[in-house]
N, C-alpha and C positions, 0 to 999 in steps of 0.2 A: 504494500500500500504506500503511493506514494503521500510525504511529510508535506502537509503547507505551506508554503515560502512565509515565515517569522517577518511582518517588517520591523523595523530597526525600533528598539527604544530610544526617546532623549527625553532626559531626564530632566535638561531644560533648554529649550529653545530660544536661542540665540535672534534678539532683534526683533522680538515678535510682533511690536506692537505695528510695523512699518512693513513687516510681511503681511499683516493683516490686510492694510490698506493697499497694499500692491494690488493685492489679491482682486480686492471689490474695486477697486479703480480699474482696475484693466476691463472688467467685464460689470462696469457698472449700473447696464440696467437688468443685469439679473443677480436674485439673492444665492444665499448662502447659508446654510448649517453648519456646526463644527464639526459634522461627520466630515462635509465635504469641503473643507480647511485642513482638518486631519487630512483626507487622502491625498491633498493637492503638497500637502509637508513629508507625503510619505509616513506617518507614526500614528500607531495605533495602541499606545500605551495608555495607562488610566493618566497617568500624571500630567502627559504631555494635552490629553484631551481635557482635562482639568484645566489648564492653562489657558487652553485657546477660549474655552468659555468664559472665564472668569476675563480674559481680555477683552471679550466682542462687549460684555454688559462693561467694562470699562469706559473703553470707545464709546458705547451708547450712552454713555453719562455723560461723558464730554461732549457730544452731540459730533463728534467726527461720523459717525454712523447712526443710521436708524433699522428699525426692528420694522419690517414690514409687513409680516407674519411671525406668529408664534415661532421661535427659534431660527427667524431668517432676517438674516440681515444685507446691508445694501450701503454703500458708500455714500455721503453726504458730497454732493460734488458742488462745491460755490465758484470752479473755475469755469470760464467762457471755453468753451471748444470751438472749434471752425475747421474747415473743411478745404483743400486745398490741391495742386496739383505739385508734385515735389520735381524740381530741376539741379537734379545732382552734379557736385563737381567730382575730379577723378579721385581726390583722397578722404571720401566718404562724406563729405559736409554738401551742404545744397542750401540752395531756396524755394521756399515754398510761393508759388502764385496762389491768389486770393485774394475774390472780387470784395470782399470785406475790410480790406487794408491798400494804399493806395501805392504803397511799396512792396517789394517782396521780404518774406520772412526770412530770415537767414535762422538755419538749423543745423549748427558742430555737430561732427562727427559722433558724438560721443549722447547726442539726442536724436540720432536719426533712426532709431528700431526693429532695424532691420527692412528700413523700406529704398524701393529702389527709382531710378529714373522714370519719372512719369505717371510713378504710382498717385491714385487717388489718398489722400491719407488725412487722417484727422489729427488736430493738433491743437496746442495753445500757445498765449504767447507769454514770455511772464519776465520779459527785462528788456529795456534797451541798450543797444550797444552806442559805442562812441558816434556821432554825429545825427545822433537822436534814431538810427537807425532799427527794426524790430529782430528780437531775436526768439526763439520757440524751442518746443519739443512737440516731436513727434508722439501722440501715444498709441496711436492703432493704424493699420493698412486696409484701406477699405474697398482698395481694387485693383489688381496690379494690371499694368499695361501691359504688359507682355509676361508671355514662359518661355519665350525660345531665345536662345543666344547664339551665336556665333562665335567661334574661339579656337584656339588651338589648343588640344588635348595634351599632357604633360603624365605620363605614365611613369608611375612609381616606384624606383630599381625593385623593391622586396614585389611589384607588381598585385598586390594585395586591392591596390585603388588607386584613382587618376585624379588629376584636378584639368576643369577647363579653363584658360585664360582668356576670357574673353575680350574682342578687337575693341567694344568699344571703352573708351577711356571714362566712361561715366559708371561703369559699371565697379565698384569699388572691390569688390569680393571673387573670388573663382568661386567656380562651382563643383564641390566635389561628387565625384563619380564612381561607384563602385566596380572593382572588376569585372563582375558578372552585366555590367549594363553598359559596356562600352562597344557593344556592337559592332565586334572586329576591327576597329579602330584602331589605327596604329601609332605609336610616339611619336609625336609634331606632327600630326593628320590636323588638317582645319575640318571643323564639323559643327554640326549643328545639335544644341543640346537643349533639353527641356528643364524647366527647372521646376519641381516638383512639390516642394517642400523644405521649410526653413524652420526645424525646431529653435525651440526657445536657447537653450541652450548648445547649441552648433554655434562654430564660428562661422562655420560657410553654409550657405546653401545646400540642398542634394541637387541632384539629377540624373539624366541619363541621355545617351548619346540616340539622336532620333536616327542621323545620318551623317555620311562622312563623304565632308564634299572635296577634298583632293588635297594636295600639297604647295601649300605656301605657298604665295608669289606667281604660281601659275595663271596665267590670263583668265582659264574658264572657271578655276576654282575662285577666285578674287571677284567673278562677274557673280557666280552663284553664289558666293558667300552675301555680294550685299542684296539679293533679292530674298536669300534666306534671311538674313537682319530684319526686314522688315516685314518677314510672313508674305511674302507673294510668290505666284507663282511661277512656274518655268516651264512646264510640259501641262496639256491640258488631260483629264484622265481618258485612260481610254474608250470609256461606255457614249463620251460626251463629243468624242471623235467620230465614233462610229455614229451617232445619231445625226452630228452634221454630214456626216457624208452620205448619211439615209434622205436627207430631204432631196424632195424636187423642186430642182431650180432652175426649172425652163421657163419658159415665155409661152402662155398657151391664151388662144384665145376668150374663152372664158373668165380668165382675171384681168383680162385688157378691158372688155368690155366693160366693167364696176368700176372703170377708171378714165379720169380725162386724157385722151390720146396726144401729148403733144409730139410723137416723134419726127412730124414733120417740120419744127419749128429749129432754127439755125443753134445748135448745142454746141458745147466743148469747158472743157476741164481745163483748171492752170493748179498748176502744184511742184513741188521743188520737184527737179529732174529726177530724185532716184525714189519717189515715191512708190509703194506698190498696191496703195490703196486709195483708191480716190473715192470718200464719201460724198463730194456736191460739184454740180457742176450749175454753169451759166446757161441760160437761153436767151438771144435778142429778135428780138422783132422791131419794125416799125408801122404804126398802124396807121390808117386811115386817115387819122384824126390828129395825128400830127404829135402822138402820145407815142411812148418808146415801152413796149411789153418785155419785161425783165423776169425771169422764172430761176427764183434760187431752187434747182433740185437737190434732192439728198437720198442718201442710197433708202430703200425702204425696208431697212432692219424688221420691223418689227412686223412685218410678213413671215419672215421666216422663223423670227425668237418669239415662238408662243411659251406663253405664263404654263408654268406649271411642267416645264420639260427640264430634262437635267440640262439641256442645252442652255435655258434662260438661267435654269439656279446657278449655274456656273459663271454667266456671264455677270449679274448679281455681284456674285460676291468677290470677281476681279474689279467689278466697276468702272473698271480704266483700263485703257492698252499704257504700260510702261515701256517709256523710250530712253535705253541706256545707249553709251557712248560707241556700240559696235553690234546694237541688234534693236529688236524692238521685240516686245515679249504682249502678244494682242490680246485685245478682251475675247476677241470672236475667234474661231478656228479658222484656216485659212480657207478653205472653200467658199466660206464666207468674205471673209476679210478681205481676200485678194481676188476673190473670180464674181461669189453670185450678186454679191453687194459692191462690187468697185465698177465703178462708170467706165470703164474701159473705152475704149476708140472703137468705133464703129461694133459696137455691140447694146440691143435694148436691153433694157434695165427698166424695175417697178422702183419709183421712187413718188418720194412724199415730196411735195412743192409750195411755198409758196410765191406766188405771181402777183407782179405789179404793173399797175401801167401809170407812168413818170414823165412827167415834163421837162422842158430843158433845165429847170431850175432844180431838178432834181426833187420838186414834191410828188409825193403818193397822193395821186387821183384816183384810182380804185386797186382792191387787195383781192385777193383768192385764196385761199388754203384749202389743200386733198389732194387724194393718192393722183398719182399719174404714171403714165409708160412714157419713158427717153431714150434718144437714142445721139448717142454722142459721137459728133460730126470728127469734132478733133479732139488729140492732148497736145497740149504747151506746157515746157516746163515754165518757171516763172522767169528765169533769163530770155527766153522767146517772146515772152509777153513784154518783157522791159525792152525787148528793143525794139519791137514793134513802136513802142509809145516812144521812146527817146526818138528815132529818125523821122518823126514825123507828127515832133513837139511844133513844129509849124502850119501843117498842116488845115486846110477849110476843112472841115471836117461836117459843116452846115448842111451837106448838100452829100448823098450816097453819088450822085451820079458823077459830080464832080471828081469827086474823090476818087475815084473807082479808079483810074490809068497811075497815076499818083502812088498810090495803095501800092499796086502791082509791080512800077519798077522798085520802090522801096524792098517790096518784099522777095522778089529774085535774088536778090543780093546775100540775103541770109543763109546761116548754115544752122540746122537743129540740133538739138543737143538731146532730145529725146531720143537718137537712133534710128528714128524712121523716114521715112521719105517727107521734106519739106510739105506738111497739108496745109499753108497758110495760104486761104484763097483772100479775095477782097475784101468779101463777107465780113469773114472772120476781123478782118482788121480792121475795117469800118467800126464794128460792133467793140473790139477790143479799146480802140481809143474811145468811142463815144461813152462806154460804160467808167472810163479812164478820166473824161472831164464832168461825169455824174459825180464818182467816188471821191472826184476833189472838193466838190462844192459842199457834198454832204461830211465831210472831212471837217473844210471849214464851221460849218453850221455848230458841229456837235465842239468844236473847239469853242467855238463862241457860248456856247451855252455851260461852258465849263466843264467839259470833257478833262482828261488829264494824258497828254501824250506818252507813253512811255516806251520809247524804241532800246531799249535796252542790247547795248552789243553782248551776241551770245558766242559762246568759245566752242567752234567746231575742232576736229581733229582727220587729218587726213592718217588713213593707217594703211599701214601695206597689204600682204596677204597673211599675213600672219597672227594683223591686228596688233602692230607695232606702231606706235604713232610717230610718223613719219615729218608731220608739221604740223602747225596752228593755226587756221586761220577763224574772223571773225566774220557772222553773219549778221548782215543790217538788214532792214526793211525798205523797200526799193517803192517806186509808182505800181510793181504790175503785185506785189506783194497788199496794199495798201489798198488796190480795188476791190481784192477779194477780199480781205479783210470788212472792208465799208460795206459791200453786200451781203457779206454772213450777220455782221450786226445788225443789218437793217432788217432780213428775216426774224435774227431772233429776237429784235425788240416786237415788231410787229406781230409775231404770233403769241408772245406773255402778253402785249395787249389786247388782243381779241380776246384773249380767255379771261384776262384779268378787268377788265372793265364788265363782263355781263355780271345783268343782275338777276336773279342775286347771286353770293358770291360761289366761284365755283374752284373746286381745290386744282392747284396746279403746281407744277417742279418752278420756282426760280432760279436763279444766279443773283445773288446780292451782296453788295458792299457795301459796307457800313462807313459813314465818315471819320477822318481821322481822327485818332487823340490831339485835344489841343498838349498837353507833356509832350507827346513823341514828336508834333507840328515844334514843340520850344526847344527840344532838344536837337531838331537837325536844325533852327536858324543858329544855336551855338557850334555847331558843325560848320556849317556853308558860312559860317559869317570870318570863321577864318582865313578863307579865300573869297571874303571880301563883298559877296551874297547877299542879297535884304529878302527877306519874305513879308510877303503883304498878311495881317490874318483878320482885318476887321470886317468881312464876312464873309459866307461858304464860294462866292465869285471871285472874290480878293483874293484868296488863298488859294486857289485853281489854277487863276491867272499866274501867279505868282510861281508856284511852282513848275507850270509850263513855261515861264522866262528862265525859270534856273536850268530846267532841262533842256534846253537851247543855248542858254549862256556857255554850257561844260563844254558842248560837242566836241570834240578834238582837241580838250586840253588834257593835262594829266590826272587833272582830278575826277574826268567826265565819270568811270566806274566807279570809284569810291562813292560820289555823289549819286549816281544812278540808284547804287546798292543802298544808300541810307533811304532816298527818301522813297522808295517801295518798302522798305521794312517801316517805314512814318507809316502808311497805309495800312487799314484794314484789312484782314485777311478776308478774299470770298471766298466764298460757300453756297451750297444747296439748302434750299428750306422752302418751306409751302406758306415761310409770311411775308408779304412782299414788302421790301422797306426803299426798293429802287438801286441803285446801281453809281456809285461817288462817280467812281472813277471815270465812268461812261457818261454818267452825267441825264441815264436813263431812270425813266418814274417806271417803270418794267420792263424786265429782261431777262431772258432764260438763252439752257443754251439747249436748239433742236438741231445745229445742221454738223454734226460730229456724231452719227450713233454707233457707227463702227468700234470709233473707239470710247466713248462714256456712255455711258448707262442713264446718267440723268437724262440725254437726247432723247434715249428709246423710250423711257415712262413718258416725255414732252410728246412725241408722235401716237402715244397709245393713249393720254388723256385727250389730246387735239382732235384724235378722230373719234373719241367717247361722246366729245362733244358736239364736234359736227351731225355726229348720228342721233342727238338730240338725249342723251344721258344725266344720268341727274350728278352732281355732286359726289366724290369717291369720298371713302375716309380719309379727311386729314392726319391724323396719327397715324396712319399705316403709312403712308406717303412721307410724312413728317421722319419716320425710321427711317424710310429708303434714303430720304437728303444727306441724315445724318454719317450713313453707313456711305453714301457716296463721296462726300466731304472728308469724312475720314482716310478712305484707301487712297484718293485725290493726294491730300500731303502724305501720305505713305508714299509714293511714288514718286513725288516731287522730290523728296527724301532721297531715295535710290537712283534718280537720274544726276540729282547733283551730287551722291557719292562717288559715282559711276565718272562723271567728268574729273574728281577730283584725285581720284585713281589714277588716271590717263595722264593726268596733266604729273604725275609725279612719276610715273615708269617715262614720260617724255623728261621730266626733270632730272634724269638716271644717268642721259645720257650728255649731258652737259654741264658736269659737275666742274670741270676744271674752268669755266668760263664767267665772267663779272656780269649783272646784267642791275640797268637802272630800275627803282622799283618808286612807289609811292608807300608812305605807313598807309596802313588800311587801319588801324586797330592799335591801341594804346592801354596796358593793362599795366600791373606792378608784376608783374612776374616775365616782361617781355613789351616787345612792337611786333607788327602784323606786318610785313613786306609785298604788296601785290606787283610783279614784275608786269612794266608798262608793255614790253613789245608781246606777252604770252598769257596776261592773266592769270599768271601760277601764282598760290599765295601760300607764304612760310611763315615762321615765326624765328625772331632772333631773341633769344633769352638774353635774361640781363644780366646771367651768370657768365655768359660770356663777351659782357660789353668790358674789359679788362683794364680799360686807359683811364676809368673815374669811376665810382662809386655811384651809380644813378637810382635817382628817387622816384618815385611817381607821384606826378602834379595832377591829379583826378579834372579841378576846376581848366587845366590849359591842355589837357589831351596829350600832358608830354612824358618823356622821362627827362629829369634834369639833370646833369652831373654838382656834384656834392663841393666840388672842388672848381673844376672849369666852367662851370655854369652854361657847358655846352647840352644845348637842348634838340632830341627830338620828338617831333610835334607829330600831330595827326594829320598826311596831307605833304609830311615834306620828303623831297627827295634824295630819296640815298641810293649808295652803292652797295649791292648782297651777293655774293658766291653761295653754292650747296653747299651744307655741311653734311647731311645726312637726310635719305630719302627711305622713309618706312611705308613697304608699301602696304602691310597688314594694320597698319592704325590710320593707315593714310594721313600722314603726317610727315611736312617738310621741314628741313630746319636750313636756315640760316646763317649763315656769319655777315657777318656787317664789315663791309671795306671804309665804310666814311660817305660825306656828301659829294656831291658833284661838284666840280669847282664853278663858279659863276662865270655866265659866257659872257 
């Protein structure tokens, strides 16, 4: 017969009175007995159980506890809690955000509870630090943001158990892993681990190894590492494969006929040359009446993604096609993607439309929205469309008939870059500039009404076959870039306002932006005012304005990124949501986004409410809709996430290779543990520690964005330019580092 495990006596318990209250604080809206004090102590002696009682009626006298039931008791809590999102730094301590306080909380190492980057977590606040600042503790986690990690596995000589170190630097702790759950994973394998559970008394985490995504440093391991980082996917399954490859995606007359036929009306697609999906294309007309008929098409998704198929559940829950620096990873399967839904050249297509008919002034005189069959005349990439419009910036454009010999030698001359045989007829060009001096007017309009220009240079990468980045170059926004632009905005304002003006109200997908912080508005004029900068803010016009002077003012100096990059982070973040509050930046009273459904999901619910309504439907549920925005907004910056990890990657295996070489940079960034370095000719950005600034002693001046030396009173500032060489390029934390040569001499 086996003997009952004895627990331990103690004959007297050490601290008890503050065990007590640990106890009912941690879990202070439920009670307690001394039985269940005793088992939470482990001791089941009379004397120790004798203690814990005679303590709790202690505590209840002093009113630190209350009896809430016969022999149960409950912690007296007089402190404020609140509720917060924790943003941890790399050696355990963080700040908590929280709409409650107008600062964030700063929370040491040694109150943060085991809770981690991004966690939901309850907390209080109970001092301030030096310049009146808030400090806290953590007391519970109330939601972690994630279980999966990314890291490199570190397997244990006696091989008993592993620890994973995981890439990112916020993450304070490894995660240990027992031998039996490392899933053939081998010593310095990068892999992805789950993390399971954090007893109270563990220093680390548990886990266990889900998958083992390859060896360090490797291109495709480093690509799937960051799409594992942030829970997305890479391969669709296979049940979801097969069912897209089950539908039929012909053209049959039967679905033609439940639809407006425009195939015979003058089509074609513009989109960057190596595009391999084309969601929307143009139609031009002109009519009778001396009105120009404009038909933004778009593929018609949601023909094929019916509710309730693993097809659409999948599509769901990617939300988004993710575009990293050497692939593109789609919401849709490629059947989709790239054959039944991409507007191809000279193939019909079921797409959803809507059709305008426009005067020279570029106003809507009448609108249409519903399905339609197209059929698309031509593709241009958008260099073909830019030069159509540059040779023939002169051009009478008043008159087709005129134009028409004009048109034609211009356009002989050209070479295409699409691959295919030159199809620029007259047509085409006619249409291309006319729709070219619409998008400029409606350009202007929305500027005038306080739109907010934001052409921000973006950092492409030319890579070889290998997927080596071979060079750097930047992508701007051109004229034939900017028409298409003006007419996707113009669809998607005008279909959120058909649906969003009837009465009564009826639920639909928005795009919304909230206007800026005035702090974040006061903190970039203490930015830009160091190069010299005014911002206007005495009202929501002034400050628009203003901002589009300073986005104008930078163009081609050295400060234009730095500047670009602050005041979009000034800006509120959009999002998806069914309350419509309008659109800053756009400067629109409603706006959603429908003419992208290939690759977001908001588009597809936009085209599957639009025709609900057409069809004369009543009102869906808001909260069910309300979930979908949230869940799309979320995976949205999850991916945004992964694309500029994915660049930053690139730009540091391209930084690998020219270590021994000086390059001029601007600070980007001014902190006490360092400067930010963004190199002018590449956009690479490093960090130069101060530990290795060796010629002075430098301080951090928080109020002038500098580091100062202690001695020479040589400062660097936020904005000035220096000289940086590599010091070291890690391509697993993707992190640069720096040495600092000095400033430029003055030319």
């Amino acid at each position: 017969m086996t003997r009952k495990k004895k627990r331990k006596s103690n004959k007297g318990i050490s601290n008890l009175t503050n065990t007590i209250l640990s106890i009912l604080k941690k879990d202070r809206n439920k009670s307690f007995n001394y039985k269940q004090i005793a088992a939470i102590l482990d001791v089941n002696d009379a004397s120790s159980r004798n203690q814990i009682i005679k303590k709790l009626h202690q505590l209840k006298a002093k009113q630190e506890i209350e009896e809430v039931d016969r022999g149960k008791f409950k912690a007296i809590v007089n402190t404020e809690y609140h509720t917060g999102i924790l943003d941890a730094a790399a050696k355990g301590s963080g700040y908590i955000i929280c709409d409650d306080f107008d600062d964030d909380v700063y929370i040491a190492s040694n109150n943060i509870n085991r809770a981690l980057d991004g966690d939901e977590v309850e907390f209080h606040v109970y001092k301030r630090r030096k310049r009146g600042k808030l400090e806290g503790e953590i007391t519970q986690v109330i939601k972690r943001a994630k279980s999966e990690y990314v890291g490199v596995i570190q397997i244990q000589s006696n091989k008993n158990f592993a620890f994973v170190v995981v890439d990112s630097n916020k993450m304070y702790k490894d995660i240990f892993v027992p031998i039996n759950k490392i899933n053939k994973a081998e010593d310095g394998d990068k892999v992805l681990v789950s993390l399971d559970d954090w007893p109270e008394k563990s220093d680390s985490p548990n886990g266990r190894v889900l998958k083992v995504l390859g060896k360090p440093g490797e291109h495709n391991t480093e690509i799937h590492a960051i799409l594992a980082e942030y829970g997305l996917p890479l391969e669709f399954p296979h049940e979801v494969e097969e069912f897209a490859n089950q539908l039929d995606t012909s053209i049959n007359a039967s679905e033609i006929a439940k639809r407006r036929d425009m195939r015979k009306d003058l089509t074609f697609t513009i989109d960057p040359k190596d595009a391999k999906d084309f969601d929307d294309a143009l139609s031009f007309k002109v009519l009778n009446n001396g009105l120009y008929e404009i038909g933004i098409h778009i593929a018609d998704v949601s023909h094929y993604l019916q509710e309730g198929t693993v097809l659409d559940d999948e599509a769901y829950e990617r939300a988004t096609s993710v575009y990293l620096v050497d692939r593109v990873v789609p919401m849709l399967p490629e059947v989709l993607s790239n054959k039944a839904c991409s507007l191809r050249p000279h193939e019909e297509k079921y797409t959803f439309s809507a059709v305008f008919q426009i005067n020279d002034k570029a106003e809507v005189k009448n609108e249409w929205f519903g399905r339609t069959v197209t059929y698309s005349d031509a593709r241009f990439a958008y260099e073909e469309a830019q030069s159509i419009i540059e040779n023939n910036v002169n051009l009478d454009i008043s008159s087709r008939a005129q134009s028409r010999d004009l048109i034609n030698t211009t356009i002989s001359k050209e070479v295409s870059l699409t691959g295919n045989e030159y199809n620029t007829t007259p047509e085409i060009a006619f249409a291309t500039l006319k729709l070219d001096e619409l998008a400029k007017i409606m350009r202007r309009q929305r500027m005038s009404d306080g739109a907010i220009s934001f052409d921000k240079v973006e950092v492409k990468f030319n890579l070889d076959k290998d997927n080596n980045p071979a060079g750097v170059f930047f992508k701007t926004s051109k004229d034939a870039n900017k028409l298409i632009e003006e007419f996707m905005l113009l669809a998607n304002r005008k279909v959120s306002e058909f649906i969003g003006k009837q009465a009564p109200k009826k639920t639909f997908v928005y795009r919304v932006h909230d206007e800026p912080d005035e702090s974040k508005l006061a903190a970039l004029q203490n930015v830009v005012g160091r190069f010299g900068y005014k911002l206007n803010f005495k009202d929501r016009k002034s400050v628009a304005n203003s901002l589009n002077n300073l986005l104008k003012e930078v163009q081609g100096k050295k400060e234009q990124n730095l500047v670009d990059t602050l005041t979009i982070r000034t800006m509120s973040k959009a999002e998806y949501t069914t309350h419509n509050i309008g659109h800053y930046g756009l400067s629109f009273d409603y706006y959603s986004h429908f003419t992208s459904p290939i690759r977001r999901y908001p588009d597809v619910m936009a085209h599957r409410l639009l025709q609900h309504y057409l069809d004369g439907g009543k009102s869906v549920s808001e909260d069910a809709y309300e979930d979908k925005c949230n869940h799309s907004s979320n995976m949205e910056y999850l991916a945004t996430k992964a694309e500029r990890d994915s660049i930053k990657y690139m730009q540091i295996r391209f930084m690998e290779d020219h270590k021994e070489e000086e390059f001029i940079g601007v600070i980007s960034g001014v902190t006490d543990w360092g400067i930010y370095v963004e190199i002018i000719s590449n956009k690479c950005e490093g960090m130069v520690s101060v530990r290795d600034m060796k010629d002075d002693h430098y301080q951090f001046d928080e109020d002038h964005f500098a580091l100062v030396g202690k001695n020479s009173k040589t400062m660097y500032q936020l904005g000035d330019e220096v000289i940086v060489k590599v010091k070291n390029t890690d391509l697993l934390k993707k992190h640069l580092d720096f040495t600092l040569i000095g400033k430029p001499e003055a030319s």
